[in-house]
C-alpha positions as CSV (number, residue, x, y, z in Angstrom):
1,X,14.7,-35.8,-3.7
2,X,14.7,-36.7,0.1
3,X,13.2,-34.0,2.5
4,X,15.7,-33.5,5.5
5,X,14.3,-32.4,8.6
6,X,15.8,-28.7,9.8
7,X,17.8,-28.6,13.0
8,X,19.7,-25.9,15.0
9,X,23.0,-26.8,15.5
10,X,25.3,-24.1,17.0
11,X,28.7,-23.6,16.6
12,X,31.5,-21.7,19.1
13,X,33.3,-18.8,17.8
14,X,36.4,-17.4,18.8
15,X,36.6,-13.9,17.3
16,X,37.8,-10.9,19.6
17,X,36.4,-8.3,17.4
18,X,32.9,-10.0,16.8
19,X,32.9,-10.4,21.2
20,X,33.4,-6.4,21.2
21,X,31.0,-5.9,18.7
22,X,28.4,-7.9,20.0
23,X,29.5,-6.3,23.7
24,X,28.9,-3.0,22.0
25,X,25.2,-3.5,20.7
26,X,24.1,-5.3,23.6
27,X,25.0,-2.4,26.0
28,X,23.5,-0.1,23.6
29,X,20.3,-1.8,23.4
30,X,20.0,-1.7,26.8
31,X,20.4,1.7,26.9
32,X,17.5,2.3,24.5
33,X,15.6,0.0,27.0
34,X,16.1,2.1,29.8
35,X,15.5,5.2,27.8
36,X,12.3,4.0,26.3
37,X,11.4,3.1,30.4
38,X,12.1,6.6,31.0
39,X,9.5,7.6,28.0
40,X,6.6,5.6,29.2
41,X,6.8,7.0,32.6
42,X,6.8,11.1,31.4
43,X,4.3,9.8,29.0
44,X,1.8,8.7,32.1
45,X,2.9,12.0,34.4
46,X,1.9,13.6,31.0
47,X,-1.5,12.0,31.1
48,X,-2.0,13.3,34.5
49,X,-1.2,16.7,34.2
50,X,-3.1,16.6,30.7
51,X,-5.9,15.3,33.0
52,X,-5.4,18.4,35.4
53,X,-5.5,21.1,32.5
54,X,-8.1,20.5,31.5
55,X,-10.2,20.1,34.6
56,X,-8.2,23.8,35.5
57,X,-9.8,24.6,31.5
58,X,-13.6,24.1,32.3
59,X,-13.4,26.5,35.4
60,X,-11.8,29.6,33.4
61,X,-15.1,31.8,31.9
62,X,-14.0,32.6,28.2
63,X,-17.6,33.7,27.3
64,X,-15.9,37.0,26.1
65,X,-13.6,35.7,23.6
66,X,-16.5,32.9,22.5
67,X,-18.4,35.6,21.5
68,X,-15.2,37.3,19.7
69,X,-14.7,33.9,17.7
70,X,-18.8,33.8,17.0
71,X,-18.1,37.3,15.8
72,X,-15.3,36.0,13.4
73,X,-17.3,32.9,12.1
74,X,-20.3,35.1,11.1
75,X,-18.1,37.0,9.1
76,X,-16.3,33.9,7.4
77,X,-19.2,32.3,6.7
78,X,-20.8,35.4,4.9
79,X,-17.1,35.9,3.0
80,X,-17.8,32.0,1.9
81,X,-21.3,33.0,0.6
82,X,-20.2,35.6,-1.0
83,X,-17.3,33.8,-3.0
84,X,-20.0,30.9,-3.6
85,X,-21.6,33.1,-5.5
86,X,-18.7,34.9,-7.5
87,X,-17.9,31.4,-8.7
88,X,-21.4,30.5,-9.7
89,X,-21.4,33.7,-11.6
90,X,-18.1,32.3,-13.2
91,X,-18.8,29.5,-14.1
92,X,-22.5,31.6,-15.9
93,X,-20.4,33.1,-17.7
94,X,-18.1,30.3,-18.8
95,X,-21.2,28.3,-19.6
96,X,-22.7,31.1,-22.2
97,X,-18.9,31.8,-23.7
98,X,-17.3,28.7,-24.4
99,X,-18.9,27.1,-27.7
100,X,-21.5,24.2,-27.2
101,X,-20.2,22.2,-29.9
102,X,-16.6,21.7,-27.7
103,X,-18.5,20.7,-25.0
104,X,-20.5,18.1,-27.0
105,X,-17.4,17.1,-28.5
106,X,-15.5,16.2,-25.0
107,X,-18.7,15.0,-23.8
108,X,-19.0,12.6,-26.9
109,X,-15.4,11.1,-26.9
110,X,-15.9,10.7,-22.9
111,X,-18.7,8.3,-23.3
112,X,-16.9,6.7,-26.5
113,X,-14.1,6.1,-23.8
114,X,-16.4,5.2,-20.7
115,X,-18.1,2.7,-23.8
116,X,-14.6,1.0,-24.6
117,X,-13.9,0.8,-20.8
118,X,-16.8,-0.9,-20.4
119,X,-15.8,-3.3,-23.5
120,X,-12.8,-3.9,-22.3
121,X,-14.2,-4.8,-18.8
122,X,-16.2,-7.7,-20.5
123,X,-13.5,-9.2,-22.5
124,X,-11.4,-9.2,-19.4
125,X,-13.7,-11.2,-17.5
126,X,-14.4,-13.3,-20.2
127,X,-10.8,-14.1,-20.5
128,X,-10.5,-14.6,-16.6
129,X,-13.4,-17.3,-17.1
130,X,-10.9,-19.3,-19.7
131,X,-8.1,-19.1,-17.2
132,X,-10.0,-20.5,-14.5
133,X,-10.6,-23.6,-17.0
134,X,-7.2,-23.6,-18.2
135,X,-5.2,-23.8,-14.8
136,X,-6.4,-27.2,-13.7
137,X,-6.1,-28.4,-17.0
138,X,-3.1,-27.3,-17.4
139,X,-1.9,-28.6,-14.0
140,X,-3.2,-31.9,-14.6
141,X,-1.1,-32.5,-18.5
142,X,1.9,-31.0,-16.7
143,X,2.1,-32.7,-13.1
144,X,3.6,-35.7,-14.7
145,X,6.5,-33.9,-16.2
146,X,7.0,-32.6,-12.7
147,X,10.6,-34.5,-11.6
148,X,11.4,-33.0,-8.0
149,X,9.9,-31.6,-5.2
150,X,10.4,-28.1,-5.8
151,X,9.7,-28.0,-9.9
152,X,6.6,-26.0,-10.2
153,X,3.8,-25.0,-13.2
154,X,4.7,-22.1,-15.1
155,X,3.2,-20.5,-18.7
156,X,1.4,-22.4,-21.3
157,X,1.4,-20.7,-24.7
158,X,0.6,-21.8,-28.2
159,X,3.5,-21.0,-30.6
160,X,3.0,-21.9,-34.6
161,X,0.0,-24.2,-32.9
162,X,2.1,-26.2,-30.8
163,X,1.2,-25.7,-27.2
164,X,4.2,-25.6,-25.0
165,X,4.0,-25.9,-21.1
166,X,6.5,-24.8,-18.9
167,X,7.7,-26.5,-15.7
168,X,10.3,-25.0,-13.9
169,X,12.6,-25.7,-11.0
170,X,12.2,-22.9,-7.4
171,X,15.9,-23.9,-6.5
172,X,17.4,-23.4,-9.7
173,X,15.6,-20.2,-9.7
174,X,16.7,-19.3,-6.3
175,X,20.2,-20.6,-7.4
176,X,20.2,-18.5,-10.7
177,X,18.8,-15.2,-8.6
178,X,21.7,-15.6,-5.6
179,X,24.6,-16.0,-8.2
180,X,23.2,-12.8,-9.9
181,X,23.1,-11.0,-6.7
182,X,26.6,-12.3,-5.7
183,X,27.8,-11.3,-8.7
């Protein structure tokens, strides 16, 4: 199949309601331009008088109400320390009460799960390794059942030991997926 070059052609319309339309959303989007304008320049007066607060800011004296929020801190802090330690008694507790034997049981299946994650890891890459053997092989049996420009490489399986490549067709695809969705 013969690759065309793309061009732009364009084509004159005579459609009254398409002219108003088109009328309509260029005037609004030029009134979203000149409201956006009108953004950025209260967004730079905002700068400046940000700049000027807080130069006005450093020459107020809130020593008074630092030491109120030092005050305030102190006491959070100890309120912290205090429910540190209520949970540390907690969990104590927990750690006495609660039988051993459930713990070693959770604790057991967790590494028998963190073991078979581990397994499964391996045999993962392992597999990965064969696909990285089997894609150029594959690609090289295949490429000369490949017809037109747009067919492509898709699975290789083994059914009743027969191995059976598929080669498939990106327009027929896109052909079959746009009748779908016009559907």
């Amino acid at each position: 199949m013969k690759h065309t070059k793309h061009y732009m052609k364009i084509i004159e319309l005579n459609n009254d309601k398409l002219k108003e339309m088109l009328e309509a959303k260029g005037a609004l989007i030029t009134q979203g331009r000149s409201i956006s304008e009108e953004i950025e320049n209260l967004e730079a007066q905002m700068k400046a008088v940000d700049d000027e607060l807080v130069a006005a800011e450093k020459l107020i004296d809130i020593s008074d109400i630092d030491m109120d929020a030092q005050s305030i801190t102190d006491r959070f802090n100890a309120l912290k320390a205090e429910m540190d330690e209520v949970n540390k008694k907690v969990a104590e507790r927990l750690s006495k009460e609660v039988p051993q034997e459930l713990k070693d049981r959770y604790d057991t299946m967790k590494k028998m799960k963190d073991d078979l994650e581990t397994e499964r890891n391996k045999i993962a890459i392992k597999a990965q390794k064969y696909n990285d053997k089997l894609i150029p092989l594959t690609r090289k049996l295949l490429k000369p059942f490949l017809e037109d420009e747009f067919d492509d490489f898709g699975s290789v399986t083994v059914e009743n030991g027969i191995i059976k490549g598929v080669v498939f067709n990106h327009v027929d695809d896109f052909k079959d997926a746009y009748r779908k969705k016009k559907a």
